[in-house]
N, C-alpha and C positions, 0 to 999 in steps of 0.2 A: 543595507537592508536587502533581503533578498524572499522574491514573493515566490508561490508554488500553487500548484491550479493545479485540482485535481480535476479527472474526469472517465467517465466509463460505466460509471454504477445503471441501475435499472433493476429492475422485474426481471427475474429469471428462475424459472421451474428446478425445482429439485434435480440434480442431476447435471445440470447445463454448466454452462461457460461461462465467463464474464474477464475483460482485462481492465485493469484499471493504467492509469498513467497518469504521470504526475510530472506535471514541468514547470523546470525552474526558471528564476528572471537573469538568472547568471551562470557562469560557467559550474557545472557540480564536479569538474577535473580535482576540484579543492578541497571537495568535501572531508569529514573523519566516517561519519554515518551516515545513511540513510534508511528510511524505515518505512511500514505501513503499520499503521497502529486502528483498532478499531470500538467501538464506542456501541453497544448493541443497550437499547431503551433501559432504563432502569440497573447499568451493569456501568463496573468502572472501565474508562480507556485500557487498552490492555494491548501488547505488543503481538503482531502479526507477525512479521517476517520483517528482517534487517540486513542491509549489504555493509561492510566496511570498506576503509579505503584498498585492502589489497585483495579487495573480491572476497574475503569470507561470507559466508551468509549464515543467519541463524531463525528456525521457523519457529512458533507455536506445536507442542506437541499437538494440538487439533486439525493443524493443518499440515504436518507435516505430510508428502507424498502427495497431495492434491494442490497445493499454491508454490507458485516459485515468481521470484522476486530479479526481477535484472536491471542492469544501465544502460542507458544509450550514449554514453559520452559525446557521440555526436551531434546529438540533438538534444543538450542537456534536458533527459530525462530516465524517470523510473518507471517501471512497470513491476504487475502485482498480475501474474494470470492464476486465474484460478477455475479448479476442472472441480467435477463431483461435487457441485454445491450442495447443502443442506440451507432446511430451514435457521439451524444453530447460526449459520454464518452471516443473516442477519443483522446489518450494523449498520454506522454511519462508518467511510472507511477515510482514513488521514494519514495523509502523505506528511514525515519528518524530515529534519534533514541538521547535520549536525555542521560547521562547517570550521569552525567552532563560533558558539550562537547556536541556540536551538530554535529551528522556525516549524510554522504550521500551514498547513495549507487549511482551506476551508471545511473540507471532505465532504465524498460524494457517497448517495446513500446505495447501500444494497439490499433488494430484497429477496429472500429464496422462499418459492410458497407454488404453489400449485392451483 
């Protein structure tokens, strides 16, 4: 079983910053994927950005050039920074992780508003 805790969301004005991080209860040396996936009211979950095991990454055209997605292998975890908020990018955001087993984290909310 392997838990994941996400953390980092809040309020943040149009424009601004926010990093998310997501940590695992186990080594993510093993993983196949990892991912952020985000969940905005009324809209289905829908894929953020993804790391694989040999470092490829793949974004959301919405987000491409403003979120980038990394690992900390030392500190098993993930990060999700993300520059140039918009209101759009409003969600609830969820840390995946594939290892193989696909798990969830709880996810933490983001708001972009002014």
């Amino acid at each position: 079983q392997v838990q994941l805790v996400e953390s980092g969301g809040g309020l943040v004005q149009p424009g601004g910053s926010l990093r998310l991080s997501c940590a695992a209860s186990r080594s993510i040396f093993s993983f196949n994927v990892m991912g952020w996936y985000r969940q905005a009211p009324g809209k289905e979950r829908e894929l953020v950005a993804r790391i694989n095991k040999g470092g490829s990454t793949n974004y959301a055209d919405s987000v491409k050039g403003r979120f980038t997605i990394s690992i900390d292998n030392a500190n098993d975890k993930l990060y999700l920074q993300m520059n140039s908020l918009k209101p759009d990018d409003t969600a609830v955001y969820y840390c995946n992780a594939v290892f193989p087993g696909s798990y969830w984290g709880q996810g933490t909310r983001v708001t972009v508003s002014s």
